[in-house]
Each structure stands twice: as structure tokens, then as C-alpha cells.
N, C-alpha and C positions, 0 to 999 in steps of 0.2 A: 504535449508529449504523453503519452500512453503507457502503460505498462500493461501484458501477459504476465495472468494470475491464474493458473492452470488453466489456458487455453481463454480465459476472458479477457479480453481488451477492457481497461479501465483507467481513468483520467486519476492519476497522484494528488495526494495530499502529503507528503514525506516530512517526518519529524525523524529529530535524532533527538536519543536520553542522553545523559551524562553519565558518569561513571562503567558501567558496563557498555562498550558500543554494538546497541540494538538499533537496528533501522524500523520504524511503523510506517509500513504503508495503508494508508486509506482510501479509496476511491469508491468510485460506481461504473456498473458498467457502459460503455460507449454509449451504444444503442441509447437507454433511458436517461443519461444524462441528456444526452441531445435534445430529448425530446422537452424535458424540464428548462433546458437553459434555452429553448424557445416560447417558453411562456407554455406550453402543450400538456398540460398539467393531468386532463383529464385521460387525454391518449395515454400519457407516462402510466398513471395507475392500472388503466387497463391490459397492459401490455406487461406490466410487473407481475399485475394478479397472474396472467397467461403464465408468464414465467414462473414460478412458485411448484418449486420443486425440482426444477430443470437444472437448478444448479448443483454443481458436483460437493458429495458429502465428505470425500476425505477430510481431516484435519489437519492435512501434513504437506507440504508440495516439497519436492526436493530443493531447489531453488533457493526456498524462501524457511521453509520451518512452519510454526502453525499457520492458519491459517482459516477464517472464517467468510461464511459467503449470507450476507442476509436474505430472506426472500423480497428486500424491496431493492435487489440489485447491487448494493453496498455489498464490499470488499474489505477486508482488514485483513492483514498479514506481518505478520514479524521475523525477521533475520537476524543473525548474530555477524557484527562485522568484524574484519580483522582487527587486532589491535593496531591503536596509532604508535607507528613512531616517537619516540623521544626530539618534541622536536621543541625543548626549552634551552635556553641557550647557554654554555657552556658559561661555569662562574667565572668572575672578569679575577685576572691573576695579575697578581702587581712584579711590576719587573723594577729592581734597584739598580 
């Protein structure tokens, strides 16, 4: 599965912290992952180099919140999620 990360397709890494609920996503984009997770190592670099600079500079996507674009393709972005539910369970009440 895939995620759009301003407009790039990139394969998840997703972690959730504790205490504040932040989402991290980590990936790379489609394209040079593919070409890595074929063994294509030396096409991947060359195709990266090409890329290097093409990627877009904002620090902010609405979506998501910050958001970083490496030049070797790599994706990191952070979101703040809703708070959870109270979902511990009600104290056990003694009936006489």
C-alpha cells in the first residue's frame, strides 16, 4: 500500500509514539524503491542523482503537518492524530 506525500507516491513505514498521538511516516518514493527492491542498485542511484532537486521544498503539506523530502528519494512526514477515546474500562462496582 502506498501513500501520497504531496503528490509523491511512497511505500509506508508507519510508527505511532505514545503519549501525544503523532503519526511518522517514512518511506521512499515508488519509482526508486522498485528499482532497489530489484536488486537495480546501480540504475536506483543514477535515477536518484537525476532526481536531486525535483523534489518539492515546502516543509508543510496540509494533510500531514511537517514534512521532509530527502534528495535520495526518502520521505518523512509527521501528523498529529485525533485524541483516543477513553476506552479503559469502567471500575468494577460491588453490588450488596
Amino acid at each position: 500500500m502506498t501513500q501520497s506525500v504531496h503528490g509523491i507516491e511512497s511505500l509506508p513505514n508507519p510508527e505511532r509514539f505514545s503519549g501525544s498521538r503523532v503519526e511518522a511516516f517514512s518511506g521512499m518514493a515508488t519509482e526508486l524503491y522498485e528499482l532497489l527492491a530489484a536488486g537495480r542498485v546501480e540504475e536506483y542511484r543514477h535515477r536518484a542523482y537525476e532526481r536531486r532537486g525535483t523534489w518539492p521544498t515546502e516543509v508543510t503539506v496540509p494533510e500531514w503537518g511537517p514534512v521532509s523530502f530527502g534528495d535520495d528519494g526518502t520521505v518523512m512526514a509527521l501528523r498529529m492524530l485525533p485524541p483516543r477515546a477513553n476506552t479503559s474500562p469502567a471500575p468494577h462496582q460491588q453490588t450488596d
